[in-house]
VEXLODREN-34913 format. One line per 8 residues: number of its first residue (from 0); their letters; for each residue x, z, y of N, C-alpha, C. Coordinates in nm, 3 decimals, padded with zeros to 5 digits. Layout:
! residues N
NUM = A = X/Z/Y/X/Z/Y/X/Z/Y  ... $
This chain:
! residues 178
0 = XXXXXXXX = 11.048/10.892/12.426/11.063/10.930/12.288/10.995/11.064/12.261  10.882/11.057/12.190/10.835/11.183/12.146/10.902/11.226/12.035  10.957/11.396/12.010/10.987/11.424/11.894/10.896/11.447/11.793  10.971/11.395/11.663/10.916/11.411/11.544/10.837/11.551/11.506  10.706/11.560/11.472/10.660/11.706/11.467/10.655/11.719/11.327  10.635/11.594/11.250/10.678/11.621/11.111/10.715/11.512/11.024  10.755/11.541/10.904/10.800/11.398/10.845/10.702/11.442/10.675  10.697/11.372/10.591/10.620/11.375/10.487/10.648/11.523/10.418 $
8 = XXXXXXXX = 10.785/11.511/10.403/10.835/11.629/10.327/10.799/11.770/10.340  10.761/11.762/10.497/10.718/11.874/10.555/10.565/11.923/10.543  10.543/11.810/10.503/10.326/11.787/10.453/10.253/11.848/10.354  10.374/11.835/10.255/10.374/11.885/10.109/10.335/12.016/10.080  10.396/12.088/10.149/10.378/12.229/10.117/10.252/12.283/10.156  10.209/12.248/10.323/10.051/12.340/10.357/09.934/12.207/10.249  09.972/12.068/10.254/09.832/12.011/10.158/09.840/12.078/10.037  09.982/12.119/09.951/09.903/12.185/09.819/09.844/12.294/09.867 $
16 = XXXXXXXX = 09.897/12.369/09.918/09.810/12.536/09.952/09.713/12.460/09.964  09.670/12.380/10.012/09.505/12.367/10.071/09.462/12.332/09.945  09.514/12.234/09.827/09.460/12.186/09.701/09.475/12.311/09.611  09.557/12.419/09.638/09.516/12.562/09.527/09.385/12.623/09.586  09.317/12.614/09.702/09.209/12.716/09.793/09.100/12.691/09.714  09.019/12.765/09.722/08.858/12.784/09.711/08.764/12.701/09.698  08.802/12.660/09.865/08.704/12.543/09.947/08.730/12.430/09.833  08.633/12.375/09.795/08.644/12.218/09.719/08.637/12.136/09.793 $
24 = XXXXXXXX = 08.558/12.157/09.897/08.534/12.014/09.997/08.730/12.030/10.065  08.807/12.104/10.094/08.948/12.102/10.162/09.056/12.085/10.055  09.028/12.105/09.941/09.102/12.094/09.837/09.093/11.953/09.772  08.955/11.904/09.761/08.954/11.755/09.757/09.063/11.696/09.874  08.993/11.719/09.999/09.054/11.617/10.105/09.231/11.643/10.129  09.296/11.806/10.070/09.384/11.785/10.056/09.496/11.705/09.920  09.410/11.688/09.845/09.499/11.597/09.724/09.442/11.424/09.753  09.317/11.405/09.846/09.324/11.299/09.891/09.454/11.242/09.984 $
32 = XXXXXXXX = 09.502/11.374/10.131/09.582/11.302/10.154/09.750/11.319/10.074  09.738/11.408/09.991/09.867/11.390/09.921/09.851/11.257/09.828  09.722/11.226/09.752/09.736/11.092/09.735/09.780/10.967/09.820  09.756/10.981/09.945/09.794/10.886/10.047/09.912/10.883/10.079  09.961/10.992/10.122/10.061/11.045/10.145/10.220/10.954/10.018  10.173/10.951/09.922/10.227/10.952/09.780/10.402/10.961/09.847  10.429/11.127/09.815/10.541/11.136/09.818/10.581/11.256/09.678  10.688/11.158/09.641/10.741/11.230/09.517/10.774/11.397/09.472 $
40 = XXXXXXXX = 10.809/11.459/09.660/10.803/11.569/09.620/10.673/11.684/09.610  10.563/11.620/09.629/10.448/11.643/09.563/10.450/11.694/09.398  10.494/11.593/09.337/10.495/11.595/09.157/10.494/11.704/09.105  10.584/11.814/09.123/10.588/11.923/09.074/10.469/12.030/09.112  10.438/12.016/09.249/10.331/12.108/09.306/10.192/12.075/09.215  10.187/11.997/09.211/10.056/11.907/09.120/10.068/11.912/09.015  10.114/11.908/08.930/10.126/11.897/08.790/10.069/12.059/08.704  10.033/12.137/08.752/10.020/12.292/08.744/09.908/12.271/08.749 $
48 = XXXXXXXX = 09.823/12.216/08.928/09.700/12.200/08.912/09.611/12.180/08.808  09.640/12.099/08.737/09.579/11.997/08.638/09.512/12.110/08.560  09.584/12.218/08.531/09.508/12.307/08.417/09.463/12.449/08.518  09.534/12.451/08.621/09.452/12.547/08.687/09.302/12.483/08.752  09.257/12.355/08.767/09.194/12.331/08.846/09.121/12.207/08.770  09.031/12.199/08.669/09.022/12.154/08.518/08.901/12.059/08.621  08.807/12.094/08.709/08.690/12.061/08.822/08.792/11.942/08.872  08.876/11.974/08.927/08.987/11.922/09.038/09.052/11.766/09.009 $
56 = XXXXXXXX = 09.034/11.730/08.830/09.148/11.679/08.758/09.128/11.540/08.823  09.029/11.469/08.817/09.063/11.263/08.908/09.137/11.327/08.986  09.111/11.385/09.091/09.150/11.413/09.232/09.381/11.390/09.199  09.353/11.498/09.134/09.487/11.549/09.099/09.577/11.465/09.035  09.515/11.403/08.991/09.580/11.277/08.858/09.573/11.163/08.964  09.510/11.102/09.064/09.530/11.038/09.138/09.642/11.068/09.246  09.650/11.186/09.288/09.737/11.246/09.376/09.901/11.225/09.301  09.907/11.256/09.137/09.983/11.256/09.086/10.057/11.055/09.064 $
64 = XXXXXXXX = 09.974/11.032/09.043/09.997/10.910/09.005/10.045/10.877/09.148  10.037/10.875/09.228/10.116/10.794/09.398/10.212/10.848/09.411  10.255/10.993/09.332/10.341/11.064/09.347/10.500/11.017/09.297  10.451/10.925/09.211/10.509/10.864/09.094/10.633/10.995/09.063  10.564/11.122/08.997/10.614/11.225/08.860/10.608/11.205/08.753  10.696/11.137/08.678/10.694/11.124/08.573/10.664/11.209/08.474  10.781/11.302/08.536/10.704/11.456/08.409/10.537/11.481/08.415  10.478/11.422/08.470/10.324/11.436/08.457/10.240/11.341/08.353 $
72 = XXXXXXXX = 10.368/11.292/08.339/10.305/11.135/08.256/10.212/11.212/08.128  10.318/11.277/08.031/10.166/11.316/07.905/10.127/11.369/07.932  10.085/11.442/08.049/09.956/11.542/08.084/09.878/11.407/08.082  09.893/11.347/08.186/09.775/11.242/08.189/09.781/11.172/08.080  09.831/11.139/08.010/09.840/11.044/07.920/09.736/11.103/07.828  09.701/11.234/07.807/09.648/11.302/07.700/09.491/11.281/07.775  09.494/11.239/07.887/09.292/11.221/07.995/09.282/11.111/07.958  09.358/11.019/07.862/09.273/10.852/07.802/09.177/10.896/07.760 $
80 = XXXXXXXX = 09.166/11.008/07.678/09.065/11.038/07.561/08.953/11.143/07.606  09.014/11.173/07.778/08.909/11.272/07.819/08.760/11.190/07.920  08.705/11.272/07.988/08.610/11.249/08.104/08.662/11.121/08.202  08.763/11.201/08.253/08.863/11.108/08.391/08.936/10.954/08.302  08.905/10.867/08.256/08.952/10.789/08.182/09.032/10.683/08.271  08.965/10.688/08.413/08.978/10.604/08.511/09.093/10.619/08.599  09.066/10.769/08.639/09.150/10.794/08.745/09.309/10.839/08.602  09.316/10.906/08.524/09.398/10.866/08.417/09.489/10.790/08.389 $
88 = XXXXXXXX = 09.417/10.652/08.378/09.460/10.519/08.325/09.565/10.473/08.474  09.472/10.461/08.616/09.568/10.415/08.701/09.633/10.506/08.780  09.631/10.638/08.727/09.784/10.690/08.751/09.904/10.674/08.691  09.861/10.671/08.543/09.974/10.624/08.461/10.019/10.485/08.538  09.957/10.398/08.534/10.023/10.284/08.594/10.099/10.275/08.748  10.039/10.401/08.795/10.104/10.449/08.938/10.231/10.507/08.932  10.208/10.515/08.829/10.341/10.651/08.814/10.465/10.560/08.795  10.495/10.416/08.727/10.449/10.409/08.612/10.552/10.482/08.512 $
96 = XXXXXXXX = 10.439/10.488/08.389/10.464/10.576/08.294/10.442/10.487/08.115  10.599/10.501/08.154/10.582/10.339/08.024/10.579/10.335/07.887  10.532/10.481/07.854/10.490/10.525/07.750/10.381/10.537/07.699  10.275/10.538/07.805/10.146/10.503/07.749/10.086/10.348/07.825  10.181/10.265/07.785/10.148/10.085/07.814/10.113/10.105/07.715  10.164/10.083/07.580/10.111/10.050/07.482/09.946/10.099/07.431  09.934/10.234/07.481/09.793/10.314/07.504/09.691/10.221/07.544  09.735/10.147/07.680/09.680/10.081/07.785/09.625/09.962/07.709 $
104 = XXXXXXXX = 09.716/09.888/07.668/09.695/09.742/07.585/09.625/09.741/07.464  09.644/09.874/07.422/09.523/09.879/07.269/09.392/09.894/07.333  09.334/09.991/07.453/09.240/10.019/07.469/09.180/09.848/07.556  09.280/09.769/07.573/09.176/09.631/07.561/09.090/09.565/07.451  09.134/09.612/07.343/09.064/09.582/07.228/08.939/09.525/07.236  08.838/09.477/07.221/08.684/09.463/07.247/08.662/09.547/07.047  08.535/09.604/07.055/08.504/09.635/06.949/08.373/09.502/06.955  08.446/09.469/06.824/08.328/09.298/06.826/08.179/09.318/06.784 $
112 = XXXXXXXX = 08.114/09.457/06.785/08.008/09.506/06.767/07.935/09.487/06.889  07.994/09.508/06.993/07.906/09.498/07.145/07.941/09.331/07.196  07.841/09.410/07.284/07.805/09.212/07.342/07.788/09.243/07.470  07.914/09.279/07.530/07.975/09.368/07.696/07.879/09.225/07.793  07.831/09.133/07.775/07.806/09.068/07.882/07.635/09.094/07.885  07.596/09.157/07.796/07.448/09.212/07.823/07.505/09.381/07.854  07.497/09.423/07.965/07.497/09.570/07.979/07.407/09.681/07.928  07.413/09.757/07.905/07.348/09.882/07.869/07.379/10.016/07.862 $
120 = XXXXXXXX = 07.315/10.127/07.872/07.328/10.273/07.887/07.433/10.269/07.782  07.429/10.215/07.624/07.498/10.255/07.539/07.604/10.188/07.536  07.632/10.101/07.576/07.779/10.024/07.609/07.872/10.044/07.747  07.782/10.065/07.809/07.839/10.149/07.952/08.008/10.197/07.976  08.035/10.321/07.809/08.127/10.427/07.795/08.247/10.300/07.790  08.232/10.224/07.666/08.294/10.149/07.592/08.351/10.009/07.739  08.282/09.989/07.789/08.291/09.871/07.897/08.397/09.929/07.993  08.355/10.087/08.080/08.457/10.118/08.138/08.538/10.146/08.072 $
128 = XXXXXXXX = 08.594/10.248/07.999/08.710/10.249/07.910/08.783/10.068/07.960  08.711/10.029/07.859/08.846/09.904/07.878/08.851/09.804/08.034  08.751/09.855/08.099/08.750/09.834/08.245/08.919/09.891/08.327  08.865/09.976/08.321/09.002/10.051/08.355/09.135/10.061/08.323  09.096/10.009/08.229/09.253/10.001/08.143/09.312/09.845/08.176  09.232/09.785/08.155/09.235/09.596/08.281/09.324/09.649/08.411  09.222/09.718/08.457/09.298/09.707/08.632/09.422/09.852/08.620  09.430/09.951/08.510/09.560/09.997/08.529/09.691/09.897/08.490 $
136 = XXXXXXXX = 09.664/09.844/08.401/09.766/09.735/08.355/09.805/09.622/08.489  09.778/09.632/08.570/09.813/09.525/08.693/09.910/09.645/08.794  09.871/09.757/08.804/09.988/09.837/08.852/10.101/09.849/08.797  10.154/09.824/08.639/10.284/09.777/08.589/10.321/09.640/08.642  10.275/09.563/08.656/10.286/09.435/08.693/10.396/09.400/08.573  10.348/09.384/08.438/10.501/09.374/08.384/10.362/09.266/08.283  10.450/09.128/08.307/10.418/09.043/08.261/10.442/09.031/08.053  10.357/09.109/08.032/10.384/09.147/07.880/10.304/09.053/07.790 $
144 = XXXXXXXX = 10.363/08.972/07.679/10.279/08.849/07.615/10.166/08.899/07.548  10.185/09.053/07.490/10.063/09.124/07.413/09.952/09.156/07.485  09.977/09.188/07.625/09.883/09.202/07.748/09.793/09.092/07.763  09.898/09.042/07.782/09.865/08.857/07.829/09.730/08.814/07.764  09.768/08.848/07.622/09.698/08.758/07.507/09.585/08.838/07.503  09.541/08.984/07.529/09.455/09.082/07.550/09.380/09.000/07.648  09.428/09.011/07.778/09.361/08.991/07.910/09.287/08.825/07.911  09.398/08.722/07.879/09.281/08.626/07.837/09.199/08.607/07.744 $
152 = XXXXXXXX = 09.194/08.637/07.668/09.093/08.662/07.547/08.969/08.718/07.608  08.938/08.808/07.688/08.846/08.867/07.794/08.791/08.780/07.865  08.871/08.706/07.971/08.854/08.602/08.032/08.793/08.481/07.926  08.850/08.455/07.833/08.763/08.379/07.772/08.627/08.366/07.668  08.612/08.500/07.674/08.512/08.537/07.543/08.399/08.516/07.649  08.310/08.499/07.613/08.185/08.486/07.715/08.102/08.611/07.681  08.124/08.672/07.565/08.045/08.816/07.498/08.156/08.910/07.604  08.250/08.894/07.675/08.303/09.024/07.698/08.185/09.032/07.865 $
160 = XXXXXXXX = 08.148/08.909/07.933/08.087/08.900/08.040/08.169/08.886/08.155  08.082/08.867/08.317/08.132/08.809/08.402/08.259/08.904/08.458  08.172/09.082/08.459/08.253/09.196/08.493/08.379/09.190/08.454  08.419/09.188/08.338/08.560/09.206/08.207/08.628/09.105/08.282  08.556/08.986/08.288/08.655/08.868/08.284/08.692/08.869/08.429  08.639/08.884/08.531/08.709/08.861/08.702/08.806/08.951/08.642  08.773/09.081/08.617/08.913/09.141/08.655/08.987/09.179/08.595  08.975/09.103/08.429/09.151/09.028/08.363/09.184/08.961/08.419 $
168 = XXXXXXXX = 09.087/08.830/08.539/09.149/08.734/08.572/09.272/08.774/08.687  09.150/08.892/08.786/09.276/08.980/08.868/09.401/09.025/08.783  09.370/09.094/08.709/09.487/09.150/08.684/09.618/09.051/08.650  09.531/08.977/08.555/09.668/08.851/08.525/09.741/08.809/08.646  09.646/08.780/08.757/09.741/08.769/08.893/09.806/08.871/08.946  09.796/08.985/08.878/09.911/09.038/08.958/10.012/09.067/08.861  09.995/09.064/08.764/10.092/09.090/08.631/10.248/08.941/08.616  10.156/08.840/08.690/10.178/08.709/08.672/10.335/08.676/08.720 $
176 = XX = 10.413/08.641/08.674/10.572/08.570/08.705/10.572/08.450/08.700  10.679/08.344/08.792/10.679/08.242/08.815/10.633/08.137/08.697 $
């Protein structure tokens, strides 16, 4: 029997110091493994970051989201509308944070102006946006009929394209109840 040299709880404290430091390349890899890590008493240490460390924010919002802190929820909730739309979207659903579902399910919308199955520089923004918001909605796994009716509609439009539609089709499988 080897003794225990540490347990998660004990992790917490030197990876944030390392995610407040200097170094970006150690500060990344430390909110990588507090993302891995995803232990709750993380939440609070992280949630500060976010505005001290504005460079830092996927990293942090991912770290946060495994953390599942709720009190972090409208910080992120307020990055739908920023840069990080991605890492954002499936923290909220990591977290989960069931206040911005409804956020989640509008931003499936298609704006019926684009024609998502021809790609382009200028549709790009618009494609991920609701890219992401597809595969955060499968981390609720909450089989919701408004979702539902979102996600196949994707799957079936042939203008949304092949991209949109695999992975409503994923998501529906994981959202999916007997």
């Amino acid at each position: 029997d080897l003794p225990i040299l540490s347990t998660p709880d004990m992790l917490v404290p030197p990876l944030l110091a390392a995610a407040k430091g200097d170094n970006d390349d150690e500060a990344n890899d430390a909110l990588d493994a507090l993302r891995q890590l995803g232990n709750p008493a993380a939440g609070d240490g992280l949630l500060p970051l976010l505005k001290d460390f504005p460079h830092r924010k996927a990293a942090i919002m991912r770290a946060l989201g495994t953390s599942h802190a709720l009190a972090a929820g409208p910080a992120i909730e307020k990055e739908l509308k920023g840069d990080d739309v991605g890492a954002a979207a499936k923290a909220l659903g990591q977290l989960p944070y069931d206040k911005a579902y409804p956020k989640l399910v509008a931003m499936l919308k298609k704006d019926k102006k684009i024609d998502f199955s021809r790609p382009s520089v200028v549709t790009e923004m618009a494609y991920r946006n609701r890219f992401e918001a597809i595969q955060a909605l499968g981390f609720y796994g909450k089989p919701d009929p408004k979702a539902i009716k979102e996600l196949m509609t994707s799957v079936e439009d042939p203008q949304d394209g092949c991209r949109l539609a695999m992975t409503a089709g994923a998501t529906l499988g994981q959202i999916a109840d007997p």
